[in-house]
N, C-alpha and C positions, 0 to 999 in steps of 0.2 A: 383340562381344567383351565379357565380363564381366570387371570390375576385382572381385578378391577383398583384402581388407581384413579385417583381425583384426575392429576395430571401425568400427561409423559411429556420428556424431554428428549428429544434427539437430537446429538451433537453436544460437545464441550467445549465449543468456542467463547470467544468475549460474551456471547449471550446467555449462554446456556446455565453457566452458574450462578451468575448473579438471580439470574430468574428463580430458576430453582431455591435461591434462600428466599427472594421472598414469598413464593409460592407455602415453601414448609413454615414460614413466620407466620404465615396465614391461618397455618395450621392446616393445610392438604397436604395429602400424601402422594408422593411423584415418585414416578419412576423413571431413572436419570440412565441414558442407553448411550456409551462409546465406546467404537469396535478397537479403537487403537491406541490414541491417547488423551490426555486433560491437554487444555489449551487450546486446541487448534490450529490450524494454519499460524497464524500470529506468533502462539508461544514457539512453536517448535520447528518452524519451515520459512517465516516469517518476519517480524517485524526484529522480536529480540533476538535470535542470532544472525540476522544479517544487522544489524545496527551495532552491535557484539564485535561484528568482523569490521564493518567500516570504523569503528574505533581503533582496532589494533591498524590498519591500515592508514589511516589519518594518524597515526606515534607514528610509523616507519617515514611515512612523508615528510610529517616536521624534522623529525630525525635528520634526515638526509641535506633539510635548509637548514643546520643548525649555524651553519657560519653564515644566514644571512639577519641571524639575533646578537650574532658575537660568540656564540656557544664554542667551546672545542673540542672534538670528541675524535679519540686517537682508534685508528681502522675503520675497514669497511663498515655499512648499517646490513646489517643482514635481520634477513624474518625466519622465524622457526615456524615452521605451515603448521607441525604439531599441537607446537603451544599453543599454536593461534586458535586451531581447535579446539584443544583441551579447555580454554577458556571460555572459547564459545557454549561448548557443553556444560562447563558449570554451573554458567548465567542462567543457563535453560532447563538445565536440572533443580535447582532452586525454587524456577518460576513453577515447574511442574509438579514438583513434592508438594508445594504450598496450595498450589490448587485443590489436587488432588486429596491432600488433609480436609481442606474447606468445606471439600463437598460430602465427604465418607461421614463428617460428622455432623450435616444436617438431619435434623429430629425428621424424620418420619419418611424418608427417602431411603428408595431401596438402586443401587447403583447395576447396572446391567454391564457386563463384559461382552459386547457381540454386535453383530450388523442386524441393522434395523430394516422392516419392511412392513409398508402396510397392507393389511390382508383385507382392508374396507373401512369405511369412512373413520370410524374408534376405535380401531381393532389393528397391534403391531405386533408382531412374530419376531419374535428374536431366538437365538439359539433353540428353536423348538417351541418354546413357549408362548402362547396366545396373552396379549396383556390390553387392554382397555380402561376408555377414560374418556372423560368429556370432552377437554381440554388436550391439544395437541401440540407440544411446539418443535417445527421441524430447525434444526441450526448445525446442517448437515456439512456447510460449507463449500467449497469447493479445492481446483486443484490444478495444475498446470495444462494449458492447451498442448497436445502433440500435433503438430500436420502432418496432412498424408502427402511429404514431398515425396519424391522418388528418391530409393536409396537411404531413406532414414529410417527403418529399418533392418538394414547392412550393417548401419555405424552403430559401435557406442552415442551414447548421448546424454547431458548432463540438463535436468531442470531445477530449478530452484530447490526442491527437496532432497535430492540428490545430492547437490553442491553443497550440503549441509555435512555429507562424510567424507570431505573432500581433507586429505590432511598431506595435501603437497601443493609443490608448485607447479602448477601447467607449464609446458617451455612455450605455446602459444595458444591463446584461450580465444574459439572463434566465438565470440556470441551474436546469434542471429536474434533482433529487436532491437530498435532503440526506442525502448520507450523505460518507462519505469526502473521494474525487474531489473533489465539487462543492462540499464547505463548505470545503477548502482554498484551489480559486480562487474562491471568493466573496468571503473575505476580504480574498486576496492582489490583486483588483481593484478591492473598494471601497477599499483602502488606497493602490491607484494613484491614484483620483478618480473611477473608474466608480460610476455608480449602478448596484446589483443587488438583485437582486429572487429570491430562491431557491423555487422549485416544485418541493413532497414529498406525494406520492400520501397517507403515512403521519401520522399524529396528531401526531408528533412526530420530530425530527431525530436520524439513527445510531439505531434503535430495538432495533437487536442491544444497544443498553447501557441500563443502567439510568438508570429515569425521572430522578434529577435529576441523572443524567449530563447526561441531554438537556437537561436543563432549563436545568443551568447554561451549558451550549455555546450554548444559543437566548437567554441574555441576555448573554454575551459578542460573539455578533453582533449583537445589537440595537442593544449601545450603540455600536455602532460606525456603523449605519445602514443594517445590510444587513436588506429588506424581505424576509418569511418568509409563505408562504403554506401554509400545510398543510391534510391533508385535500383535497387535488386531487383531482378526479375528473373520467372526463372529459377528458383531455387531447389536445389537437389546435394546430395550427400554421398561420398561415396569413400571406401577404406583406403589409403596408397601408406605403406611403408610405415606399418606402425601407428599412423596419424590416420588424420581424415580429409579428404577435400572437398570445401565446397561450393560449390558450381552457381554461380550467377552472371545474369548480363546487367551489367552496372556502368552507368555513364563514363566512369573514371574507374583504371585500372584493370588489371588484367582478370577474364574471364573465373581463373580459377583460384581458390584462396587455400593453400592448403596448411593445416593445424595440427597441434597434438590432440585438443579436447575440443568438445563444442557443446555448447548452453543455448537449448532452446527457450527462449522469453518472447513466445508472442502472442501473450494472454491466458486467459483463465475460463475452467469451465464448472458448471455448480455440479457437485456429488447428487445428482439424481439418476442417475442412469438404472438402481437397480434398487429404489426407494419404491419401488408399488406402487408411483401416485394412480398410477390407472383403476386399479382395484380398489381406490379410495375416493377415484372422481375429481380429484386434485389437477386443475387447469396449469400449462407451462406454458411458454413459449416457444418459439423455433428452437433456440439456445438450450434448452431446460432448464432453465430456468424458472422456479414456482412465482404466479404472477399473484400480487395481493395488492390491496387496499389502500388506503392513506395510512391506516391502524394496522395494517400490515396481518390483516387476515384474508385466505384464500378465498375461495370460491365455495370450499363446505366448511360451512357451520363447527366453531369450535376446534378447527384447525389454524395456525395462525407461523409463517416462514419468516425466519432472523437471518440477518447476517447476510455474506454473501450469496447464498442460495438462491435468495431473490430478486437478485438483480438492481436493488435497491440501490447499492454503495457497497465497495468492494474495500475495506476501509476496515481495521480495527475499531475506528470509533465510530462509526457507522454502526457496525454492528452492537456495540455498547448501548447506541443514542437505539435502536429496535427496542433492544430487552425495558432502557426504559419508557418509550411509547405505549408497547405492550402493559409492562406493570402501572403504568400510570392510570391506563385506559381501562384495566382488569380491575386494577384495585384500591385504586385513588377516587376513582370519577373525574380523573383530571385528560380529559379530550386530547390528548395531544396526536399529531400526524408528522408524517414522513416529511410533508413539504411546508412544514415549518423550519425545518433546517436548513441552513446556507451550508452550499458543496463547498467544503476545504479539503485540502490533503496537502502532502512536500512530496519533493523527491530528495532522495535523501543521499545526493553526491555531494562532494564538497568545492564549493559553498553549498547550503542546502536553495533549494527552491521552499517556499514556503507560497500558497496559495489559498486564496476566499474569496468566493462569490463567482463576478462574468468576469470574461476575459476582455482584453478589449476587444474583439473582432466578434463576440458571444453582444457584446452593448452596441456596438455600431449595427448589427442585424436587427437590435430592436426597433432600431428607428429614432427612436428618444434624443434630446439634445443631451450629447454628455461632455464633461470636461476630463482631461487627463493628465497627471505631474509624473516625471520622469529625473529621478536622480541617480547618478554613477554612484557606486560603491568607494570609489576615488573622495567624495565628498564628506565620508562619516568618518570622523574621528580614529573610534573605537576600529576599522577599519587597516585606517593608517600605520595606527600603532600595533596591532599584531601582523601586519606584511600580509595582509589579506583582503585585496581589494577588488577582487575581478564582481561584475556582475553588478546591477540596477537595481531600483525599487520601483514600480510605476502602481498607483492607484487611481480606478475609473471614476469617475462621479457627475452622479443625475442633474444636469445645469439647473432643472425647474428645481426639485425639491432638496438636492443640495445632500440625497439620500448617497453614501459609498456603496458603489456597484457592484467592486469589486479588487483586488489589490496581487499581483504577483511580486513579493520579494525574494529575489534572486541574490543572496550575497552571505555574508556572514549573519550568523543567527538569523538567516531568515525563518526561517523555520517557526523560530520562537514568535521573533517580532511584527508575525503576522498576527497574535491573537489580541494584540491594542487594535487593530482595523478591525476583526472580526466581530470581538465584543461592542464597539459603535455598530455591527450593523446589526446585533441581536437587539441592541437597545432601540434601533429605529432612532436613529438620533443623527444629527447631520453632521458634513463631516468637519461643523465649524467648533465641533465639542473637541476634536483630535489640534484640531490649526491652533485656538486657543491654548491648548492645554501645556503647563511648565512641565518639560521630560529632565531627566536627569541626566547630567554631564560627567564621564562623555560614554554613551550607549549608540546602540544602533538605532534604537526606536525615537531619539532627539530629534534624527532629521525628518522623523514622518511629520510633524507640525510643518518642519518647513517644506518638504513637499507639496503638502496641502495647500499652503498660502501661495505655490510658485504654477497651481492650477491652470490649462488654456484651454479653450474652446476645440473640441476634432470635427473638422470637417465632415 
């Protein structure tokens, strides 16, 4: 017997529920299918408990500068890995009860416990069961890249999900990437007391940004003690003595790096492996990645991919900013596309990176005449006075129409104080709306006027 459903959902990522309510406000009836848990990647493997742990890790930090505020704190700073966890779990049990209430009590949705697969173009198989519907939405996610080094399957190995039931301290944490993932918890663990030791194939750390992006993120880890080896080549794994060692040829340093734990972070891949697109007719790419639209519908009719699955933006709010393109375009009549959005994201060590729009080397390729203002962290106030000054601000902009290109702020709050730049470039507004504008004293976002005003010409 086949269950017939207006709509199906598969996946409970950032997309998946909010769609789902407005699908049932609509008054259709969906059938909402996850095999494991509410949230997705983000809530549970993700954004809120590694952001969870970089908190309790960023206390231990200041902690330990406490006499350089005046503080006096009698004995060693020590971290309990437990507690750190148990908090972490909290945070994320919270986020996951609430979800999960959310959606159990949308009117006219029936909730599916089981792995999804399509058996043809409106037609999914779950637990046995044949379910159909016009409407398709896949928001399956994805999930940690493994490579097929040599020897990595010998070793234990720890990926982002994993390091989530982590409730000790490494005595030395190798993580192979530097990019993202991996310089998050490298930091977030030498600041617990781990020695780590970072292995990056690449010349230099995050190499999507520009050189003294990098440069300055690889002396913000330096000073903290976290050992960098780049240029790896060659990488392989193998068990010695309890630990593990492993093997690269690297410009600098000895051949072999040997660890108690190691954290593979070198990328992501989408959960389609065993999604049926074939039986569906559902186009991917090399990667598998489901390839879709501007509106972010496949290749069959009534089928339509969220989130990271599609290659789109690998991003929490990325995924968010789908569900609503989707609901806009379904049931608004409000046209919206994928490439209406300007690419933002952080990395989220401390100082955070905060980033929007092109990089500068991204606007020098276009050809365009651009101008570009570069300020030290040394410079902001707000900076000064809490003893946190490492890292710049630099924002691009279009010499002719005077449109901001694009902006990486590397420093305190940047994170935050990139979404005064961003909102100028939703509005299409120049960047003499920011230069102009009275900021409030004393913040970090004060010095983006005078950034602006202190503009040159790049070659």
């Amino acid at each position: 017997m086949v269950q017939r459903f207006d709509s199906i959902i598969i996946g409970s990522g950032q997309a998946g529920p909010p769609l789902a309510a407005r699908l049932t406000g609509a008054g259709m009836s969906v059938a909402f299918i996850e095999r494991e848990h509410f949230g997705g990647t983000c809530v549970n493997d993700g954004c809120t408990p590694t952001k969870a742990l970089v908190a309790s890790a960023q206390a231990a930090f200041v902690a330990r500068r406490h006499a350089d505020f005046g503080v006096t704190i009698g004995g060693p700073i020590g971290v309990d890995m437990r507690a750190v966890k148990a908090r972490k779990d909290a945070i994320v049990a919270a986020s996951v009860e609430g979800l999960t209430n959310w959606v159990r009590k949308m009117p006219g949705l029936r909730l599916y416990w089981g792995h999804a697969r399509f058996t043809g173009p409106r037609r999914i198989e779950v637990n046995g069961e044949q379910l159909e519907a016009e409407r398709i939405f896949v928001n399956v996610g994805g999930r940690a890249l493994v490579p097929d080094w040599p020897g990595l399957a010998s070793v234990p190995y720890l990926t982002n999900t994993s390091m989530m039931q982590v409730d000790f301290l490494p005595e030395h944490l190798i993580v192979v990437g530097g990019s993202y993932v991996g310089l998050e918890f490298a930091q977030m663990y030498r600041r617990f007391g781990a020695q780590v030791t970072v292995v990056e194939q690449g010349s230099r750390l995050i190499a999507r940004e520009d050189e003294d992006v990098s440069e300055a993120i690889q002396d913000i880890l330096a000073r903290e003690g976290v050992e960098l080896r780049l240029n790896a080549r060659c990488i392989d794994a193998s068990p010695r003595d309890g630990g593990i060692v492993v093997s690269a040829d690297c410009a600098e340093g000895p051949p072999q790096i040997p660890g108690t734990h190691l954290l593979v972070a070198v990328g992501r891949r989408p959960n389609t492996d065993d999604l049926g697109l074939n039986a569906a007719g559902i186009e991917a790419d090399e990667r598998g990645f489901i390839k879709v639209d501007d509106q972010l519908r496949t290749n069959v009719p009534g089928v339509w991919a969220l989130g990271d699955v599609n290659g789109r933006g690998a991003f929490t709010h990325t995924s968010w900013n789908d569900y609503e393109i989707v609901a806009a375009n379904l049931l608004d009549g409000d046209p919206r596309r994928v490439t209406d959005r300007i690419a933002a994201y952080a990395l989220f060590i401390d100082p955070p990176l905060g980033r929007g729009g092109l990089s500068e080397r991204e606007a020098r390729a276009s050809g365009r005449p651009i101008l570009a203002g570069k300020m030290p962290m040394t410079r902001v106030g707000r900076a000064r006075e809490r003893s946190e000054t490492l890292g710049f601000m630099k924002v691009i902009v279009d010499a002719q129409s005077k449109a901001i290109l694009g902006a990486a702020l590397l420093g305190v709050s940047g994170d935050e104080a990139v979404h005064s730049i961003l909102d100028v470039m939703y509005a299409k507004a120049p960047y003499t709306v920011i230069s102009r504008a009275v900021h409030i004293h004393p913040t970090v976002t004060e010095l983006i006027p005078t950034l602006l005003q202190s503009l040159k010409p790049v070659d």
